[in-house]
C-alpha positions in Angstrom: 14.2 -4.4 0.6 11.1 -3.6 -1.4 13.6 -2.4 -4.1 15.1 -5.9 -4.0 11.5 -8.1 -4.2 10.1 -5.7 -7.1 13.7 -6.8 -9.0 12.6 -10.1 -8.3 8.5 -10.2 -9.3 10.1 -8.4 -12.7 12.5 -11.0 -13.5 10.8 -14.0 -12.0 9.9 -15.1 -15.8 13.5 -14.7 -16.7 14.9 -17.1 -14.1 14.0 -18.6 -10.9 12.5 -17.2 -7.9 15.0 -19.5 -6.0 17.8 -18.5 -8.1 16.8 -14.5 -7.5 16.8 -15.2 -3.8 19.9 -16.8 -3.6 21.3 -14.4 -5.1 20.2 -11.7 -4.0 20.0 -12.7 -0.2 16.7 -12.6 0.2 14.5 -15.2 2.0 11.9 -16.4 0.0 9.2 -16.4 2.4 9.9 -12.9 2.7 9.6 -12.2 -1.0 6.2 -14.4 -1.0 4.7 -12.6 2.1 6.0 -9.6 0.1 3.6 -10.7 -2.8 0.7 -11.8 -1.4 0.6 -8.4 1.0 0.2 -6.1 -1.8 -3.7 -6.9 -2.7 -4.0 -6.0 0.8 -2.0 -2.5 0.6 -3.4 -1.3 -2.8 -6.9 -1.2 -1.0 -6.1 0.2 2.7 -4.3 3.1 0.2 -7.4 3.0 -2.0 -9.7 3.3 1.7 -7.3 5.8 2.7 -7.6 7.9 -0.5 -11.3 7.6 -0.3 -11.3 8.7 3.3 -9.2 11.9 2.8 -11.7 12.6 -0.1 -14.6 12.8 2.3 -12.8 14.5 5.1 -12.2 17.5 2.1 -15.9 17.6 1.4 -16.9 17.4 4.8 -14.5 20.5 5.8 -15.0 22.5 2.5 -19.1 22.3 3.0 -18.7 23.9 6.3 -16.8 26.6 4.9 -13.3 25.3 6.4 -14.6 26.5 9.9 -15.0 22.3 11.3 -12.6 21.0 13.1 -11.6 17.3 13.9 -14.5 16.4 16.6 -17.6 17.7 14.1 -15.7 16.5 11.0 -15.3 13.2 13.1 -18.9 13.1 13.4 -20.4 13.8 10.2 -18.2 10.9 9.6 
């Protein structure tokens, strides 16, 4: 499906988003809930990539020999 709403976001200034949907067979509350979730994914993947940094550091400062409960609390 995402395959389908990205087709959609990059033609939507050709032709209509109704037009697209129909189409395509596609709801277009889908498509919008689609749209307006991606804010929301680019910064949990942004939090997630910041988190993973951290958890390197952490674990490369103590000389690879922390595990997940002392990692977990230098957190």
């Amino acid at each position: 499906m995402t395959m389908l709403y990205r087709l959609i976001h990059a033609e939507k200034a050709n032709y209509p988003i109704v037009l697209l949907c129909r189409v395509l067979q596609v709801a277009r509350s889908s498509y919008y809930a689609w749209r307006e979730g991606e804010a929301a994914r680019q910064a949990r993947r942004a939090a997630d990539d910041a988190l993973a940094h951290e958890i390197t550091v952490l674990h490369i400062a103590s000389r690879r020999t922390y595990g997940v409960p002392r990692i977990h609390a230098g957190l």
